[in-house]
Phi, psi and omega in degrees: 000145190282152165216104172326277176326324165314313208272323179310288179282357155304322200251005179329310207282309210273009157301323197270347184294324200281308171258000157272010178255346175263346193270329173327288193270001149300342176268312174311295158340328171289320198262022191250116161271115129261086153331336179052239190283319210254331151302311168308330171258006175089000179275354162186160189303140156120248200209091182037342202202185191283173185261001186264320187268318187286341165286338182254347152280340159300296193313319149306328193278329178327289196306324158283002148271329169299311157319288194296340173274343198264001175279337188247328199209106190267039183245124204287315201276326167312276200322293178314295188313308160318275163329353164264329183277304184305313167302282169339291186275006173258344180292345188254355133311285210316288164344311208260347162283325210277289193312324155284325168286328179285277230268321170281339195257349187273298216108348183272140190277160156287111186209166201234114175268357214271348213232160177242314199222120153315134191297344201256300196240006182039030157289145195292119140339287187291315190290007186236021203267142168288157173288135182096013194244185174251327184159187171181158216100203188212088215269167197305319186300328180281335179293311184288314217278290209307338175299283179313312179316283174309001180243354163283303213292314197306316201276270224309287172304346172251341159299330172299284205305305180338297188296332170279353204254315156332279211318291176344141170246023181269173161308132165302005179249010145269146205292341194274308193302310174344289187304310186314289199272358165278324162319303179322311183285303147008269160344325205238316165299327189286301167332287164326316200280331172289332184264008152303310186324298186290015163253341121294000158027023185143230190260154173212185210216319196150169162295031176231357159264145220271351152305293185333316192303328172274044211284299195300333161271345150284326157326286208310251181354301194293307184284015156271298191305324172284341163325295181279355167253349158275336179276331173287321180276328148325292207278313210286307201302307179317306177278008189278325191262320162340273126015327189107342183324324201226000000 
């Protein structure tokens, strides 16, 4: 018989590692310009698509950079950093096509309507926003934000995995476990990413946008919620080779 309660005061440092890595991406998602429908037209700043899929594919390119390091080298500062940097650079892959499709293939400058002067290159702003429009594109300040957002969510997503990959006693380099805690972690960035969303509401730009300042209630909401989702996946992952699972 498992005994929970046992696995559960074993693993306290890597439940609490699970949930300051969800309070991580939840702070993150704010410093991510998400545009949704009306950036894909060119109607306001940031970058095409909802904030729950462009924060969890980062989150995603992390967790497969935590992978791929932590199969060679298990030192906690290696691993997050690879996973900070593997987010941090698909979003800015991401930007920087998006940036080339608005201006050769749209036509637009990258501009900010929330700002009269970038906060990064304090170039004048408003005079290049098209009329009817919120800005568009992807201007140097949003560009910078989102850079940081990926190297919080990544820094997030790779502390979840480490720490489910830690609870375990199998090798990290089985393949079943692998598979095992990147679902979990997946899952649990998805989660995180979502309970921003209602703090966001439509589009946001960056820290420099007047959304962002509601940062701190989504934090809350993300360390309550994960509390209890570092205690299921700790007791799952933990009991899967107990059991034979894996």
């Amino acid at each position: 018989m498992i005994d929970i309660v046992g696995l559960i005061a074993s693993n306290l440092i890597w439940i609490l590692a699970i949930v300051i890595g969800g309070t991580l991406i939840s702070i993150s998602v704010h410093f991510i310009p998400v545009g949704g429908a009306p950036a894909a037209m060119a109607q306001a700043t940031g970058i095409g698509t909802g904030t729950v899929m462009l924060a969890a594919g980062a989150g995603i390119a992390g967790i497969i950079a935590a992978g791929a390091v932590m199969a060679v080298n298990q030192n906690i500062w290696v691993v997050i950093g690879a996973a900070a940097v593997g987010a941090a650079v698909m979003l800015a892959a991401t930007m920087i096509v998006a940036t080339w499709i608005y201006a050769y293939g749209v036509g637009v400058m990258p501009v900010s309507a929330k700002v009269k002067y970038d906060p990064i290159t304090k170039y004048r702003q408003d005079l290049y926003v098209s009329q009817g429009t919120e800005g568009h594109g992807i201007p140097t300040v949003a560009y910078v934000s989102a850079s940081i957002g990926g190297l919080l969510g990544g820094l997030g997503a790779g502390l979840a995995y480490y720490a489910l990959m830690k609870v375990s006693t199998l090798p990290v380099t089985n393949l079943n476990l692998v598979a095992v805690v990147s679902t979990f972690t997946i899952g649990f960035f998805f989660i995180n990413s979502v309970i921003p969303s209602y703090n966001i509401v439509g589009t946001i730009e960056g820290f420099h946008d007047p959304k962002f300042k509601k940062w701190p209630k989504a934090a809350i909401a993300s360390f309550l919620a994960s509390i209890p989702l570092g205690i299921l996946a700790v007791v799952a992952v933990a009991s899967l080779a107990s059991v034979g699972g894996l």
